[in-house]
N, C-alpha and C positions, 0 to 999 in steps of 0.2 A: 541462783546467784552464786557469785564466786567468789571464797575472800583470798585476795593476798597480803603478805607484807612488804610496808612501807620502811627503806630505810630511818633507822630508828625504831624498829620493833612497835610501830605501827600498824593497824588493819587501813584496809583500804577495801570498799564492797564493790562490783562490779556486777552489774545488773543487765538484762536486755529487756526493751522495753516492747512486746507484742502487740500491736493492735487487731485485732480483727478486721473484716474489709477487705475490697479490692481495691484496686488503682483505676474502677470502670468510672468516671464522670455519673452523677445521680440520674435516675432512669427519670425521664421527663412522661406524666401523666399523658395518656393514647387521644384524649382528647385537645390535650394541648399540641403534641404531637402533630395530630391529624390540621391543626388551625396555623402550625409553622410552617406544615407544607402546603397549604392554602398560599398563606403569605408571599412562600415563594416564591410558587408557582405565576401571583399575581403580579408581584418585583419584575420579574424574570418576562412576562408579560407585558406591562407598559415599558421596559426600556426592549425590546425587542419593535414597538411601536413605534420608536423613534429612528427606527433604522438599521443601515450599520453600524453605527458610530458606536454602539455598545453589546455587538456580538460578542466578544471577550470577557464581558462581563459577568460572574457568575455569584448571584446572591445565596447567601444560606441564612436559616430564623433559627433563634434558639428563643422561646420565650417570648417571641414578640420584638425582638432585635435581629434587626436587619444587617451581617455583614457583608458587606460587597467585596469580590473578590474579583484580580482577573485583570487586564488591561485596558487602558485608555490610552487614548493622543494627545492629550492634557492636562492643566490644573482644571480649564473650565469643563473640561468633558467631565470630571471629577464630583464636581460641585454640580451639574447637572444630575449626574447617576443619583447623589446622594439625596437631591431635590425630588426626583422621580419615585425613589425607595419610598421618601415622608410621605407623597401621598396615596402609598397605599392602605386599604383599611385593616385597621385591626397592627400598625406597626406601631411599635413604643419607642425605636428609636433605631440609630445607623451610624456604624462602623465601619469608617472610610479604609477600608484595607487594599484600596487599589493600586496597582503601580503604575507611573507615571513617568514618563521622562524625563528627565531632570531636575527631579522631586526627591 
């Protein structure tokens, strides 16, 4: 710590505050891990079922949250992808991060 003076013959303390830590996001447990790339891979899997219409589309799980990434032709291509996501098993929920055209 460092002290100086403050016009008026004042102290003034000057501190730096350390945390410890990285800047890594928290290490997510290997079996949770191993059950988001389950998840994915099954996202990734029924909208590939559907066709083209959602080659662009690329899901990622963190947790059990599905977000979709990637493009569509649509608001309703959108709202399909996101219908698709819900019913795979083991999803808690989905993150419409897709771009859309005129969205």
């Amino acid at each position: 710590m460092k002290r100086s003076t403050v016009g008026g013959g004042g102290w003034l303390l000057v501190g730096w505050l350390v945390v410890a830590g990285s800047c890594e996001p928290p290490s997510v447990p290997e079996d949770l891990a191993a059950r988001d790339l389950e998840i994915r891979t099954d996202v990734k899997s029924l909208l590939n079922a559907e066709g083209d219409a959602f080659l662009d589309v690329f899901p990622e799980c963190r947790e059990g949250v599905v977000t979709l990434k990637g493009r569509v032709a649509s608001a309703e291509g959108a709202a399909r992808a996101v219908e698709i996501a819900r019913e795979a098993a083991g999803v808690r929920g989905v993150v419409d991060a897709l771009e859309v055209p005129g969205r």
